[in-house]
C-alpha positions in Angstrom: 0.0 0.0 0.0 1.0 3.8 -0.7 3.1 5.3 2.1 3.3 1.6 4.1 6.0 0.6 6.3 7.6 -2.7 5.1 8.2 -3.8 9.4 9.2 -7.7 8.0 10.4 -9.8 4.9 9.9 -13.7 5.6 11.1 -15.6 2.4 9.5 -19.1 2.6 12.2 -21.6 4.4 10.0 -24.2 1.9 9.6 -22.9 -1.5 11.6 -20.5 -4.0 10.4 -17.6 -5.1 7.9 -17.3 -2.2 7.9 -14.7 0.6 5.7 -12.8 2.7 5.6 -9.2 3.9 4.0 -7.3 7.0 3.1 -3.7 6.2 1.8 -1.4 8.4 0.3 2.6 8.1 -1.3 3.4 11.0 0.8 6.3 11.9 -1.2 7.8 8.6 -4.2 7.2 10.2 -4.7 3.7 8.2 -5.4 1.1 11.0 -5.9 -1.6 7.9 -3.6 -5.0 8.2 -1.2 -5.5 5.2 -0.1 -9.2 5.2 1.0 -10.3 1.4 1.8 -13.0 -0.6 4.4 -13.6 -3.8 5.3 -16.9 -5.3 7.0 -15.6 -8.4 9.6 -13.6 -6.8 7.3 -10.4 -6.2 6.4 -9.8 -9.9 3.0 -10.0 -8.0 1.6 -10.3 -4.5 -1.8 -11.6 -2.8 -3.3 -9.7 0.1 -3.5 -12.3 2.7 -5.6 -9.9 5.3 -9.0 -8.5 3.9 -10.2 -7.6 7.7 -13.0 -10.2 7.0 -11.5 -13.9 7.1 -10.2 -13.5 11.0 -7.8 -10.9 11.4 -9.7 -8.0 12.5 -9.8 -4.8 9.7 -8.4 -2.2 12.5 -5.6 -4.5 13.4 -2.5 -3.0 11.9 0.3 -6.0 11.2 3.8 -5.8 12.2 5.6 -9.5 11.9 4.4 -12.3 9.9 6.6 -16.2 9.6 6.1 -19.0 8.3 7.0 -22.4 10.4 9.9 -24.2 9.4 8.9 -27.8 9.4 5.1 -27.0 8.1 4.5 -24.7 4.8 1.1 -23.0 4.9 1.7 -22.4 8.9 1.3 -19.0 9.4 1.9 -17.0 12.2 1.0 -13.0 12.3 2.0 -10.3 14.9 -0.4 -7.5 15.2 -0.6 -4.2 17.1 -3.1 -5.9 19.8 -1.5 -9.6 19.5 -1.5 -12.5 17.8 -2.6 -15.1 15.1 -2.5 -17.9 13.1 -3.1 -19.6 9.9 -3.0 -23.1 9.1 -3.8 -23.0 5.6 -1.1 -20.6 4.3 -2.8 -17.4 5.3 -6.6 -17.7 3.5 -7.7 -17.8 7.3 -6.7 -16.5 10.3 -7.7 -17.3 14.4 -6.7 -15.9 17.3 -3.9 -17.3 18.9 -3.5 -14.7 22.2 -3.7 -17.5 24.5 -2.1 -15.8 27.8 -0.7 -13.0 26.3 -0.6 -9.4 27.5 -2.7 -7.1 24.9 0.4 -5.5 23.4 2.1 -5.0 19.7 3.9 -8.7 18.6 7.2 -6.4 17.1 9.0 -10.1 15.9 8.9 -13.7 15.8 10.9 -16.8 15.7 10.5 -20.8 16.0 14.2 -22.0 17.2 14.1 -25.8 17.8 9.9 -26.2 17.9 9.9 -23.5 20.4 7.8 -19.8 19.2 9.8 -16.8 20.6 7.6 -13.4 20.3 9.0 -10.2 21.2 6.7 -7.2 22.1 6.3 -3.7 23.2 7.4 -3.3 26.3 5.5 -6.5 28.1 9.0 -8.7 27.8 9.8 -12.1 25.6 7.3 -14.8 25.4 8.0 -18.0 24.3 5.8 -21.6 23.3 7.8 -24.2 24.4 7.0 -27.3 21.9 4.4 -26.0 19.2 5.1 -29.9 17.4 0.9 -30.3 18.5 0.6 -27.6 15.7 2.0 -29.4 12.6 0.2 -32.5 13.4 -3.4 -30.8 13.5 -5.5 -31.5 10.5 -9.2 -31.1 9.6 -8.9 -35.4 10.4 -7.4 -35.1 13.5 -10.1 -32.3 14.5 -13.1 -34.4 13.8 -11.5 -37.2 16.4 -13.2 -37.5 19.2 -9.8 -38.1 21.1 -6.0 -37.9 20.0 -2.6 -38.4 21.5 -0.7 -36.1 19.7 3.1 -37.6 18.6 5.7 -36.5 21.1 8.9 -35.4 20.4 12.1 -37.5 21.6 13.4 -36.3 24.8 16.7 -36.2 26.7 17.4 -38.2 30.0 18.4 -35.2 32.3 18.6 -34.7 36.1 16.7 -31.4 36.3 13.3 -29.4 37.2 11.5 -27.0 36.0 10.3 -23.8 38.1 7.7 -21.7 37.9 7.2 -17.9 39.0 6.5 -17.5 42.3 6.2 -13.7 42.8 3.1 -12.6 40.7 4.3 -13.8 37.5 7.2 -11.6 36.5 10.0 -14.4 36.9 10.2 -16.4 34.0 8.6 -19.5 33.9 10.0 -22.8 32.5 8.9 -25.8 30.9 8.3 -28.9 32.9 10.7 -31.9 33.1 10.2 -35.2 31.1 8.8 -36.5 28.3 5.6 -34.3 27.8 2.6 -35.7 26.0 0.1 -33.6 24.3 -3.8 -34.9 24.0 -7.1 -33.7 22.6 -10.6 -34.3 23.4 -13.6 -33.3 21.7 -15.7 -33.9 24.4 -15.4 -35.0 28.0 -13.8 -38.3 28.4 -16.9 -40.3 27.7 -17.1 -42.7 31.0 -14.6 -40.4 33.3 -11.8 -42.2 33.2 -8.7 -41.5 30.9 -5.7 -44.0 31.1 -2.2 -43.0 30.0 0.6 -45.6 30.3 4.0 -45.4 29.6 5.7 -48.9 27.8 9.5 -49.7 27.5 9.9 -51.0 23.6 9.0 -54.9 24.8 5.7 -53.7 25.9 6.4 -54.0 29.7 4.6 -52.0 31.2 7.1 -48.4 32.8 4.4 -45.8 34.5 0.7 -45.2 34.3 -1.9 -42.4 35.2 -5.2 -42.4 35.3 -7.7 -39.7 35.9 -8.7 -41.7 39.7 -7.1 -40.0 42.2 -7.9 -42.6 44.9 -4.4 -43.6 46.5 -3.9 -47.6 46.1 0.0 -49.2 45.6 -0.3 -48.7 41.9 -1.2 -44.9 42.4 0.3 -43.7 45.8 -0.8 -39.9 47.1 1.0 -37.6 44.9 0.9 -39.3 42.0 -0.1 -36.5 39.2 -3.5 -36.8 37.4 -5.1 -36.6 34.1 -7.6 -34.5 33.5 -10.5 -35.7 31.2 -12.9 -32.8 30.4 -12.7 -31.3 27.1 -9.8 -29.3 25.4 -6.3 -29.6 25.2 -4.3 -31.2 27.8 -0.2 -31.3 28.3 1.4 -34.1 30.8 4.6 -34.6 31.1 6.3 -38.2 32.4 9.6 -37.5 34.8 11.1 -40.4 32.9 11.1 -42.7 36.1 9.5 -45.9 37.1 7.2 -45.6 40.2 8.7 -45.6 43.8 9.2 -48.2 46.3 5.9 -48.4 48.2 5.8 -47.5 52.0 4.5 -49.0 54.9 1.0 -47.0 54.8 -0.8 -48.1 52.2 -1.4 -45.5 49.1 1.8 -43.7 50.3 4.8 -43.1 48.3 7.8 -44.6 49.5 10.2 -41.9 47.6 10.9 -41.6 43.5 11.7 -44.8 41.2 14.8 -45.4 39.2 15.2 -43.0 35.9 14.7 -44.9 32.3 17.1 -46.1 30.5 17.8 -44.6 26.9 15.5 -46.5 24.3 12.1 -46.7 22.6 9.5 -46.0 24.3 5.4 -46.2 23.8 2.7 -44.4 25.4 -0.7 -45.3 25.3 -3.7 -43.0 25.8 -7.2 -44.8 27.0 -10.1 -43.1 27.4 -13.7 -45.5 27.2 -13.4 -47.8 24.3 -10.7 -45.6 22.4 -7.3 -46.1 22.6 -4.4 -44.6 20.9 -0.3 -45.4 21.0 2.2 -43.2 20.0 6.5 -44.2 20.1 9.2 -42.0 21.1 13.0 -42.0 22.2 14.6 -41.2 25.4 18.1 -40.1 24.6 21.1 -39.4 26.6 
């Protein structure tokens, strides 16, 4: 557009001759979003934000990427926040989760991980947006899905979390992290995740009953089951010995060794197994 500031150039990391731009003229009073599309090199370009297929028309746009390890994934910076595409920009959705209100001035995926900057409200990052290439229109139709995990690294570490009204930074948990979906609530209640070395004996399991017994002493995390998108994450060791009370935890289990691994989401009559590596 006439008089429009050019604020970022993203060539496709997938295809020659394709690229996108974020243009923005608000400061003349324009509050339109400029997103656009070339795949000949510029000789022509496609408005990718009419202010009518999700980005908002008074939403002036400032960063724009395209993921790394999906084409067509989209991600867009505007003055009040951020959005996504999943089909190469033709639509957008919110995608503010927790974030402040404030201009997205860049973005970056390092290593599966989304790193935003802003206007003065700090760095944000996604840790492990791998949920987001696997979704399709298929695997939204499912009534439940265990998303692939990625492989993970046998470390002696935890995470933290903020503690003084959320201005310390906050890290990712330890462990293997699963990702699963449900449409619905878990049909009967009860949602079963278990964790399988690569013979198929039988490592860890969880279960949305929170009753203590040997199998599950007090402590043990649980899974939720209502609807939505839910994130667990395995602290790579078998269960601990068992104590004298019953339904106590007599301390942490050995750590994993490296290998294969399976885990195995139940919920009702659905079930779902997905394989992964523990490395060291």
């Amino acid at each position: 557009p006439p008089g429009g500031r050019v604020q970022t150039i993203e060539p496709s990391p997938h295809k020659p001759g394709k690229a996108y731009v974020a243009v923005y003229r608000y400061m003349l009073d324009d509050w339109q979003p400029y997103i656009y599309k070339t795949e000949d090199y510029g000789l022509s370009w496609i408005r990718l934000t009419t202010g009518t297929n999700g980005i908002p028309a008074d939403y002036p746009t400032r960063a724009i990427r395209e993921d790394p390890d999906r084409e067509g994934l989209l991600y867009a910076g505007t003055e009040f926040g951020m959005y996504i595409s999943f089909d190469d920009g033709a639509h957008w959705q919110t995608f503010q989760l927790d974030l402040p209100a404030t201009p997205i001035t860049d973005i970056k995926v390092h290593r599966k991980d989304l790193v935003l900057s802003t206007m003065g409200r700090s760095f944000w990052i996604m840790d492990d947006i791998s949920p987001l290439h696997q979704i399709t229109e298929q695997q939204s139709r499912a009534d439940a899905y265990l998303f692939q995990p990625t492989d993970v690294y046998r470390m002696r570490w935890s995470g933290a979390r903020s503690v003084d009204d959320g201005a310390a930074p906050e890290y990712p948990p330890f462990g293997a992290i699963f990702y699963y979906y449900f449409a619905d609530d878990a049909p009967d209640g009860n949602v079963m995740l278990e964790i399988l070395d690569e013979t198929g004996n039988l490592v860890r399991s969880y279960s949305t009953d929170s009753t203590a017994t040997d199998t599950h002493p007090r402590g043990t995390p649980v899974l939720a089951n209502n609807a939505g998108m839910h994130r667990f994450a395995w602290d790579l060791r078998y269960p601990g010995p068992i104590a004298v009370e019953e339904g106590a935890n007599g301390g942490r289990g050995p750590m994993a060794v490296p290998g294969m691994y399976r885990v195995r989401l139940t919920a009702g009559s659905q079930s779902e197994t997905r394989t992964f590596e523990l490395k060291i």
